[in-house]
C-alpha positions, 0 to 999 in steps of 0.5 A: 222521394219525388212530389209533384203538384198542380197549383202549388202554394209558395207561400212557406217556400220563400222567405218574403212570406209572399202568398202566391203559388206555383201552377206546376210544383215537382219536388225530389231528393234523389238526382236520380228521380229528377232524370226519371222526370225530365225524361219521361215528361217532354212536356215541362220544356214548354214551360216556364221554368226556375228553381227554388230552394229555401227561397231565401234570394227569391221575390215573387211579383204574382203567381207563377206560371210553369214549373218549380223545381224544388232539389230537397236531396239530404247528406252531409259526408267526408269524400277525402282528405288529407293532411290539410284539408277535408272535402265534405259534400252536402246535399242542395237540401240542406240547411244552410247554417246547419252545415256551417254548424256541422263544420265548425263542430268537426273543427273545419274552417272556411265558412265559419264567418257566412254563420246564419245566412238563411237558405239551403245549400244549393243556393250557396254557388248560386248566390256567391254567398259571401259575409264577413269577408268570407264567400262561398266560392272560395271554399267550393271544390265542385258543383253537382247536378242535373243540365235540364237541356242535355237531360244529363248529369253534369259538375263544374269546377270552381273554376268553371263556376266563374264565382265573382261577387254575389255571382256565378254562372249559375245566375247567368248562362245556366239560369234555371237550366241547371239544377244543383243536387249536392256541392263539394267543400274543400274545408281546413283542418287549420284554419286561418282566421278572418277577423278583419271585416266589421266588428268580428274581431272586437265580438270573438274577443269579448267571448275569449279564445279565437277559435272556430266557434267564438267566431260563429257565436260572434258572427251569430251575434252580430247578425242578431243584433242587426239584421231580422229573423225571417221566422219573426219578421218576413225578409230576403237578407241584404235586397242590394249588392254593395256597388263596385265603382272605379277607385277614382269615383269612390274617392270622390265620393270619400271626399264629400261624404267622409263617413262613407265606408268604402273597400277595396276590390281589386282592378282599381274599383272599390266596394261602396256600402249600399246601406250607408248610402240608402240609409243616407237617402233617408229611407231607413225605417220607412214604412208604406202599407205593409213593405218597409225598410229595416229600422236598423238595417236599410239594406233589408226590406221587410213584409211587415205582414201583407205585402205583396211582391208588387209592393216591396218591388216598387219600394226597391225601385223608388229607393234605387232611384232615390240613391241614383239621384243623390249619388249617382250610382246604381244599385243592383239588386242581389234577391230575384225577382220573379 
């Protein structure tokens, strides 16, 4: 099924709530109508172009003016397996946790802990998508779709997608030219629980057993209790990457700010809590208009309503000066601004 529109509204297809629209708006479900598409139409390449999913990582600052690619394919199905494992493969119209859903029901681990991350599948090797000391990447086996400037059908290994934090070459060299279709998961038959991030250990075990679903529940619960419903309150999940600093900088910072939760990250870097030191800048709860922080999770910033993207846009930018000011580190921001 294909559909294509002329001044589409966008409104309903990113998670912000933010009422813009898009001048072109092609829609398909068949990797096949997207090749039909793009070769029957040379006229799209003069546009401006991105791809958009759930528009879950997505800000739009004002109307867009080209063309949106929206995958919407659909399936979830075994490829192969063995005694270990499973490769299921799901289609980039997917609901996220919907997926996760089905792959703790058929006992399969792996990304148990990234439970109500919002979004569709296709966006998951994009983003990197990562939580609770899982992410995506280390269960992706292939990535399916379509090269917009080769007019061909193309997959990339995991190795090929050079996953890293909240990172991929999908957000780099193949920004808005590769379209993913579907994405191949290699999931455990025995899977080696990860209790070791946050509270999730403390949550799985005041629900009993350790097993695939306490910890989905436990995750569920956990996000529930901190984080807002995109349905209730408009958001783009985490608006900050935590920042990785060298080792001996973080240290330094241990060293005067105690509190401050601080990870490993390998190669003699550290992963700083970006929330911590937002919340620590003091602008947890803040409200200007209809944009505003998170009363309980300052790395989430909300449409209380109205706001535009310009507004939440400008408020990001204030809280990333304000924490440069204070601990002179940058942050990046994980959600795109378009």
């Amino acid at each position: 099924m294909i559909r294509f529109f002329e001044n589409y509204s966008l409104k309903t297809l990113n998670t912000f709530g933010i009422d813009v629209s898009a001048r072109y708006f092609f829609e398909f479900t068949e990797a096949e109508d997207l090749k039909t598409f793009v070769a029957s139409n040379d006229s799209w390449k003069e546009d401006r172009m991105i791809v958009l999913g759930g528009g879950s990582n997505m800000l739009f600052l004002s109307d867009f003016d080209g063309l949106v690619f929206h995958p919407n394919s659909k399936g979830i199905y075994p490829v192969k397996e063995d005694r270990q494992h499973i490769w299921i493969e799901a289609g980039a119209g997917e609901n996220w946790d919907e997926f996760v859903q089905y792959t703790v029901d058929y006992k399969l681990g792996g990304i148990e802990n990234l439970s109500l991350i919002p979004g569709n599948v296709g966006a998951a090797p994009v983003q990197n998508i990562g939580a609770y000391g899982q992410e995506a990447g280390n269960c992706i086996e292939t990535v399916k779709g379509f090269d917009l400037m080769e007019n061909t059908a193309k997959e990339f290994s995991a190795d090929e997608c050079e996953f890293s934090y909240r990172n991929s070459i999908f957000k780099r060299k193949f920004k808005n030219r590769f379209i993913i279709t579907s994405v191949v998961f290699k999931l455990d038959k025995f899977p080696e629980f990860n209790l070791n991030y946050g509270s999730v250990l403390q949550e799985v075990e005041t629900l009993g057993e350790v097993n695939l679903r306490n910890i989905r529940q436990a995750v569920i619960d956990i996000r529930n209790s901190k984080l807002p419903q995109v349905e209730e309150l408009p958001n783009g999940g985490s608006f900050f990457k935590n920042p990785v600093v060298p080792a001996e900088k973080a240290n330094r910072l241990k060293s005067e700010f105690p509190e401050l939760p601080v990870y490993p990250a390998g190669d003699e870097k550290m992963k700083v809590a970006a929330g911590w030191l937002i919340e620590q800048a003091g602008w947890k709860g803040f409200r200007d208009g209809d944009a505003g922080v998170h009363e309980k999770q300052a790395l989430v910033l909300v449409n209380y309503g109205n706001a535009t993207g310009m507004d939440i846009f400008n408020l990001s930018e204030k809280i990333k000066n304000s924490v440069k000011q204070r601990f002179d580190i940058d942050l990046e921001t994980e959600v795109n601004c378009v």
